[in-house]
C-alpha positions as CSV (number, residue, x, y, z in Angstrom):
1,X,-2.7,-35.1,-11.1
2,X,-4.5,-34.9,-7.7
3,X,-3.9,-31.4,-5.5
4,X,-2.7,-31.6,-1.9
5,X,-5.5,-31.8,1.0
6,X,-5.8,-28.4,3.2
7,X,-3.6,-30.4,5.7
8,X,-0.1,-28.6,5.6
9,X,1.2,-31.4,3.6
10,X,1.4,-29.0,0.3
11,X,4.3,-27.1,1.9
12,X,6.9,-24.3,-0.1
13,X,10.3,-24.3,1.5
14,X,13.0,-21.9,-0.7
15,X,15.8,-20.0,-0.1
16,X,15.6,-18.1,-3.5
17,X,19.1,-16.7,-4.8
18,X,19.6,-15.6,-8.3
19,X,22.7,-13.8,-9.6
20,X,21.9,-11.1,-12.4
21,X,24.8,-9.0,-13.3
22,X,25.8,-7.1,-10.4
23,X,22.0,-8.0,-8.7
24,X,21.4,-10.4,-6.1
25,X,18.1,-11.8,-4.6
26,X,18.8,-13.9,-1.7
27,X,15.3,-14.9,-0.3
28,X,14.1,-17.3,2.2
29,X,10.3,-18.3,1.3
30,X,8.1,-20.8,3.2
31,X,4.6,-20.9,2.6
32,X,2.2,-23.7,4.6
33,X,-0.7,-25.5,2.2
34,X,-3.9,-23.4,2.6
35,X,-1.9,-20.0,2.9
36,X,-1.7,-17.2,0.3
37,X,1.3,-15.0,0.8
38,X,1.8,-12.1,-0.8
39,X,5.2,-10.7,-1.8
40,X,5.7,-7.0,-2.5
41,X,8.3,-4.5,-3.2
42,X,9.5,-1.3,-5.6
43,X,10.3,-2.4,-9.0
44,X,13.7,-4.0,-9.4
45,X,13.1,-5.6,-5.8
46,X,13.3,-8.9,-7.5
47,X,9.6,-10.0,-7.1
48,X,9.7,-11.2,-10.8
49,X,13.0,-12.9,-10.5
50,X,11.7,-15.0,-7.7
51,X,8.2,-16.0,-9.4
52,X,10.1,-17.2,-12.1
53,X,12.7,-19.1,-10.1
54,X,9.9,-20.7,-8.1
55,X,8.4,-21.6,-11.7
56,X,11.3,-22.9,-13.2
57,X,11.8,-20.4,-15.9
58,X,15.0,-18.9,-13.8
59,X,17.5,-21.5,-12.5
60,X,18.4,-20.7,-8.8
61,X,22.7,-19.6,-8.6
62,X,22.6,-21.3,-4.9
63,X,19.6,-22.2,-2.4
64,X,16.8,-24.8,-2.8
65,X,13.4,-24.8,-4.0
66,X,11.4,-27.6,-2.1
67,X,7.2,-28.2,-2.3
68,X,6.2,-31.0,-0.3
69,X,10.2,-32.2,0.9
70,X,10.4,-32.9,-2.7
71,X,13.6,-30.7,-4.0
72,X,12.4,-28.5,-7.7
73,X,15.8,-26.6,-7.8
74,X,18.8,-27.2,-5.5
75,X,22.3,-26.5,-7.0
76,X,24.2,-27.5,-4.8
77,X,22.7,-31.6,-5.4
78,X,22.7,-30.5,-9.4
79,X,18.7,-30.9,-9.1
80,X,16.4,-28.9,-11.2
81,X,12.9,-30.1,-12.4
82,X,11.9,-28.2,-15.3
83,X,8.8,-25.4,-15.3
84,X,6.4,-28.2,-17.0
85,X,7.1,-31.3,-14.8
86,X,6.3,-28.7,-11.9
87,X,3.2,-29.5,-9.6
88,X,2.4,-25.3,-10.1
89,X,-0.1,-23.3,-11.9
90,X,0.9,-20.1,-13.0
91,X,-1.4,-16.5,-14.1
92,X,1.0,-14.4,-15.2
93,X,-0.1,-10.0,-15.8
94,X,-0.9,-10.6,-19.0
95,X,-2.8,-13.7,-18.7
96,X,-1.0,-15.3,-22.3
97,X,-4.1,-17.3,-23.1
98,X,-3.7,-19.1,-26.3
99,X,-6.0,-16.9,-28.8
100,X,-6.3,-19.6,-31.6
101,X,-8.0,-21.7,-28.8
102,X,-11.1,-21.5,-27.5
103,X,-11.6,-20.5,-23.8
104,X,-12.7,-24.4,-23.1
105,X,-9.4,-25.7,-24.6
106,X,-7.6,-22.6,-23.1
107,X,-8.7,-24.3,-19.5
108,X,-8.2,-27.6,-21.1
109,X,-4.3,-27.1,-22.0
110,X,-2.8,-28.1,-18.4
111,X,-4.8,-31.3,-18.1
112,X,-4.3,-32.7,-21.7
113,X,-0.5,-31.9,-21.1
114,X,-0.4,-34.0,-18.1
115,X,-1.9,-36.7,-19.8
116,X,-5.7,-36.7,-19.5
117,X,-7.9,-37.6,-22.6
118,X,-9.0,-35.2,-25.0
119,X,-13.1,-36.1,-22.8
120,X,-12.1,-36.1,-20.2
121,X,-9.6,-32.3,-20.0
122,X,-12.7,-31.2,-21.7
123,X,-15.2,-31.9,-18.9
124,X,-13.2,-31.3,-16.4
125,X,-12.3,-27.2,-17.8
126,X,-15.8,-26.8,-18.1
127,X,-16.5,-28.0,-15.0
128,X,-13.4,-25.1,-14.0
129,X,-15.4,-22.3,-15.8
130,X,-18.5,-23.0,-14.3
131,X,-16.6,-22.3,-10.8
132,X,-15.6,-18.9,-12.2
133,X,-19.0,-18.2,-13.6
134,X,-17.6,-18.8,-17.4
135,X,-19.4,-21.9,-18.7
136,X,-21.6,-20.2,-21.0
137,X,-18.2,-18.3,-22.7
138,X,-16.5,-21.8,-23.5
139,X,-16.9,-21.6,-27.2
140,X,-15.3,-17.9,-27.1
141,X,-12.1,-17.1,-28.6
142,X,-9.5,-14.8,-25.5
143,X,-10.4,-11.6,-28.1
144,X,-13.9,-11.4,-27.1
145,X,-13.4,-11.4,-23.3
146,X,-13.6,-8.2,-20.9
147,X,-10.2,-8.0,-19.3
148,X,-11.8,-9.3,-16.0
149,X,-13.2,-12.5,-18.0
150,X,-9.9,-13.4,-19.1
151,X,-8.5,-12.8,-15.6
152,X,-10.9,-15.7,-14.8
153,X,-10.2,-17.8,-17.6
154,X,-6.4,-17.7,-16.9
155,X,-7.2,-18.8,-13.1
156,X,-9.3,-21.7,-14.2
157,X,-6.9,-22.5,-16.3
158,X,-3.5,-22.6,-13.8
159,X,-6.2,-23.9,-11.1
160,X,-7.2,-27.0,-13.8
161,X,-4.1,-28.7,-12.8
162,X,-5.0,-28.9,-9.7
163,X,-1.4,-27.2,-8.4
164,X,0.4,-27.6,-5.4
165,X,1.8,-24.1,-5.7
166,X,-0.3,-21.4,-7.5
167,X,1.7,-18.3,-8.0
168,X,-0.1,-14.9,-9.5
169,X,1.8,-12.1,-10.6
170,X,0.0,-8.7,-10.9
171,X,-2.8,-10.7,-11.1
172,X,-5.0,-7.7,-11.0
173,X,-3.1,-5.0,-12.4
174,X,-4.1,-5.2,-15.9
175,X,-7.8,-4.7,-15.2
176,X,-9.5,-1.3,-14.5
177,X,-10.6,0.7,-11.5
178,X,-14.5,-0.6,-11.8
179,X,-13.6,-4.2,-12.9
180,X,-10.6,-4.5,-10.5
181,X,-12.7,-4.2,-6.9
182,X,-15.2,-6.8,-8.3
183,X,-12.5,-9.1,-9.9
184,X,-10.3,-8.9,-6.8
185,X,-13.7,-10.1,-4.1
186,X,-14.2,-12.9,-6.9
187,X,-10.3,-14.0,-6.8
188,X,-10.4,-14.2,-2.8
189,X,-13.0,-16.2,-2.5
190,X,-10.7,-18.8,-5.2
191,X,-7.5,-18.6,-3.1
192,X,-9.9,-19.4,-0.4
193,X,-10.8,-22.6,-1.8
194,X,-7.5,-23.5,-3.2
195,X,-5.9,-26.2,-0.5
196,X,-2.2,-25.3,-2.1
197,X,0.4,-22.8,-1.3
198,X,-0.3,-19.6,-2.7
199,X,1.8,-17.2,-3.7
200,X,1.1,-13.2,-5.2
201,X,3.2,-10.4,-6.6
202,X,1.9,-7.3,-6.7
203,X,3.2,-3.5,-6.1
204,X,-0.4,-2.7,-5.1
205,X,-0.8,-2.8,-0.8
206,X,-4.8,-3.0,-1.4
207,X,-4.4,-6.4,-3.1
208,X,-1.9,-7.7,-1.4
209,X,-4.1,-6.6,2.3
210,X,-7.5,-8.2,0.9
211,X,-5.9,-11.5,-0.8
212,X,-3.2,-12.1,1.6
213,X,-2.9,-13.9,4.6
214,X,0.7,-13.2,5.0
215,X,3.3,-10.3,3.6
216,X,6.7,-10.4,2.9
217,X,8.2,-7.4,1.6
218,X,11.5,-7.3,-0.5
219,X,14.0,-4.2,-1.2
220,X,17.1,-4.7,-3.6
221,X,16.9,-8.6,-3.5
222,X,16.3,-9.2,0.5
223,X,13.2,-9.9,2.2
224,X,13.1,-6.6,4.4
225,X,10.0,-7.5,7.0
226,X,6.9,-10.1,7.0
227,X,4.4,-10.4,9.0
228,X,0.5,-10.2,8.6
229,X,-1.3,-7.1,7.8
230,X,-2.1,-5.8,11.3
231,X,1.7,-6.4,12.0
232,X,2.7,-4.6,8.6
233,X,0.7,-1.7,9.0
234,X,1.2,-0.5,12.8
235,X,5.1,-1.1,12.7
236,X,6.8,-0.8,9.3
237,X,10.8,-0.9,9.4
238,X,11.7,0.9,5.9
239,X,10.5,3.8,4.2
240,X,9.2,1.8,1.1
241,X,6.9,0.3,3.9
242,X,6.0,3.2,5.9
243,X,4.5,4.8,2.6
244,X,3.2,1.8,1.6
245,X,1.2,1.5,4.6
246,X,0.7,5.5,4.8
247,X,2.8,6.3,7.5
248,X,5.6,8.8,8.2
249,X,8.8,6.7,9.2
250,X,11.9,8.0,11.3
251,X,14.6,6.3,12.9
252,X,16.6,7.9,16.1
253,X,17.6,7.0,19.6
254,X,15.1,6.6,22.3
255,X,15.3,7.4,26.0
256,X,11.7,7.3,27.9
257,X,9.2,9.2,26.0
258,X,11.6,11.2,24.0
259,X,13.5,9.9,20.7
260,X,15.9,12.3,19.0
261,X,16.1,12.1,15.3
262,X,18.9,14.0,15.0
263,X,18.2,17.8,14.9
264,X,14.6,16.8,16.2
265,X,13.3,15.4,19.4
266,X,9.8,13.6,19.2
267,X,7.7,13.1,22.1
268,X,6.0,9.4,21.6
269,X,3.4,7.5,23.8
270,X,5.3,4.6,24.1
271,X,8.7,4.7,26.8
272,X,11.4,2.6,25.5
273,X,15.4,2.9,25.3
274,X,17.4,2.2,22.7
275,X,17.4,2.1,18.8
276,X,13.8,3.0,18.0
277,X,11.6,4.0,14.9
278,X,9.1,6.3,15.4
279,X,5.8,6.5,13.2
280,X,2.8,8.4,12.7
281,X,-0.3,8.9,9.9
282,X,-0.6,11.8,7.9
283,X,-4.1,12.7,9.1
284,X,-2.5,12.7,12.5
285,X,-0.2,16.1,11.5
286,X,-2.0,19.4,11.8
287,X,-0.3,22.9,10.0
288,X,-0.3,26.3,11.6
289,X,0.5,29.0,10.1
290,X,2.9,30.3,13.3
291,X,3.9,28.1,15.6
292,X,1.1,26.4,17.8
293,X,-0.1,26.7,21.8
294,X,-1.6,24.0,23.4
295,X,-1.5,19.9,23.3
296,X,0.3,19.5,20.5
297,X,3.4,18.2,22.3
298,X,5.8,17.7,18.8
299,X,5.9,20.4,16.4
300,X,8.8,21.8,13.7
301,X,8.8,24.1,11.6
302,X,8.6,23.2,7.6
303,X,8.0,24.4,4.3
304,X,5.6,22.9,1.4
305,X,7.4,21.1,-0.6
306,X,4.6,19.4,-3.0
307,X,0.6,19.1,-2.7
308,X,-1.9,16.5,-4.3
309,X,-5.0,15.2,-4.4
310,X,-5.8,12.3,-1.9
311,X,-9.8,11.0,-1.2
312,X,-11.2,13.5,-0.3
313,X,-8.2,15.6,1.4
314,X,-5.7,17.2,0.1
315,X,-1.9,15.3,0.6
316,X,0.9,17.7,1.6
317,X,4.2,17.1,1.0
318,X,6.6,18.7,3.9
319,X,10.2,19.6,3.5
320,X,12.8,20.9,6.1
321,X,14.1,19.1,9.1
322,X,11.4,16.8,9.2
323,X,10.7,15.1,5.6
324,X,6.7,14.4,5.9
325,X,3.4,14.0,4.8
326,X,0.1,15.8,6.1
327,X,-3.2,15.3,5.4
328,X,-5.4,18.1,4.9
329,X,-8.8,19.6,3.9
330,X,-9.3,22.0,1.2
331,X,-11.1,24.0,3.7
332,X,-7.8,24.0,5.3
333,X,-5.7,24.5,3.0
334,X,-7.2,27.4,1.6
335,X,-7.7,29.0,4.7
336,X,-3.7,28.7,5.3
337,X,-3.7,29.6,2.0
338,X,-1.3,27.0,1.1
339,X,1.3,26.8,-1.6
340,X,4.6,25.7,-2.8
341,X,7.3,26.9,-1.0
342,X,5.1,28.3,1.9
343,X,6.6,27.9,5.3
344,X,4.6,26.5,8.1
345,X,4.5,24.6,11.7
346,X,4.0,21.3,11.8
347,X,2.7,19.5,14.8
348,X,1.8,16.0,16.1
349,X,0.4,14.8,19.3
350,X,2.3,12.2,21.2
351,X,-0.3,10.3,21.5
352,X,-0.4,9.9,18.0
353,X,3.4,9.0,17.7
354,X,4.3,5.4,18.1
355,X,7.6,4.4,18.6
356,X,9.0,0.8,18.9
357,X,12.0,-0.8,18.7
358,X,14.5,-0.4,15.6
């Protein structure tokens, strides 16, 4: 099977919806050749759901799956091409290499099942390990791989047939802290050779920011916002997002410079009208230990609701009539001598709030 060019001809068009029990996922997916897209969301978002449907393993309850105008699942025309006569490579968490194979017939599986000589799938997986720096591991059995080696092994091996659609889920998330940073550079610089549509589930915003051209985030079954990082990060339109990105998250009525949150009026540095969310970063709030003089132009009392380790700062969890998070140093926090229950002042300046439109 040949793979498509880097030409936008290898091109994912879906509508994803799957009915399971009283859950529905209803999500429109399009993803040009060339382009990895990460998708991301809480457990039970229906990130899994849709991998599957997109590999065939889940049949779609209405929609379409189309790669390359060519319909893979579409209901309504009683059209469904099953996972194996697919043009997509799969790596799923747990990798599922085969371990009474060796890692060369591991690689080798995909092209023998779509026909290729016994030679000739042979040549060509070791030609696939030696792009993932594994040739001299082909007579290994899975058992005696590192968890980052089999990572690699189960790429080559969804990459050796040659896919029009390559879809990852938690590719990364079985590995450890060490091996994870230097298996995640390795895998970027894959994707960035891969000329198909790529697609990766993860929870984790790290991989998803350094793999990702694109996001698309999904809560309970519904794509929620998408966008690419720099879009994701400075405006995020749910909480999930907002602490997925690090950022406090409020929603309130704006006039000017002012947005009222309902019991609490922020000062912002942006002037709109209107339906508004207003955001800010944890490092941006400063405690007090009465309330504070000077710049600050937003500030509330709280009480500590919760404190953790975060870097190198301490993260404080704020309760009252603002719900928030504050970053802090030890230094600081011992000086305000801060524990649970402690009540505080909480201030922000407005040139550190953003607020745009809801």
């Amino acid at each position: 099977m040949s793979g498509p060019e880097r030409s936008g001809e290898a091109y994912l068009d879906a509508r994803i919806v799957v009915d399971r029990g009283a859950f529905r996922l209803d999500a429109q997916l399009r993803i040009a050749a060339g382009e990895v897209v990460a998708l991301l969301g809480p457990n039970g978002a229906g990130k899994t759901t849709a991998l599957r449907a997109l590999a065939g393993l889940n049949s779609l309850t209405d929609g379409h799956i189309a790669l390359e105008d060519k319909d893979l699942d579409r209901p309504a025309r009683r059209v469904w091409i099953p996972p194996e006569k697919r043009p997509i490579g799969v790596v799923f968490q747990e990798y599922l290499l085969f371990p009474h194979l060796t890692v060369l017939d591991n690689v080798a599986f995909g092209p023998r099942r779509h026909g290729v000589d016994r030679r000739q799938a042979r040549a060509e997986a070791l030609a696939w390990l030696g792009r993932v720096g594994l040739a001299d591991f082909a007579r290994r059995k899975p058992r005696q791989l590192s968890g980052g080696q089999a990572q690699r092994v189960a790429l080559a091996r969804a990459l050796a047939v040659r896919p029009h659609l390559l879809l990852l889920d938690e590719p990364l998330a079985a590995l450890d802290a060490g091996t994870r940073a230097d298996t995640r550079a390795e895998l970027q610089r894959h994707l960035a050779d891969h000329p198909g549509a790529t697609l990766i589930v993860t929870h984790d915003p790290l991989d998803a920011l350094v793999l990702a051209d694109r996001l698309v985030i999904i809560e309970g079954g519904a794509v929620v916002q998408e966008g690419d990082a720099a879009e994701i990060t400075a405006r995020p339109r749910t909480e999930y997002v907002a602490r997925l990105v690090g950022l406090n998250l409020y929603r309130g009525r704006a006039d000017g410079h002012a947005v009222d949150l309902g019991g609490v009026v922020l000062t912002a540095a942006d002037e709109l009208h209107g339906d508004a969310f207003v955001a800010f970063a944890p490092s941006a709030v400063a405690l007090y230990a009465t309330r504070p003089d000077g710049s600050p132009r937003n500030a509330w009392p709280a009480t500590i609701a919760g404190m953790q380790r975060h870097g190198d700062n301490l993260r404080i969890q704020l309760a009252g009539v603002l719900t928030a998070a504050a970053d802090v140093t030890p230094a600081a926090a011992a000086h305000l001598e801060l524990t649970a229950g402690r009540e505080v002042w909480a201030a922000v300046k407005a040139a550190e709030t953003r607020a745009y439109p809801a």
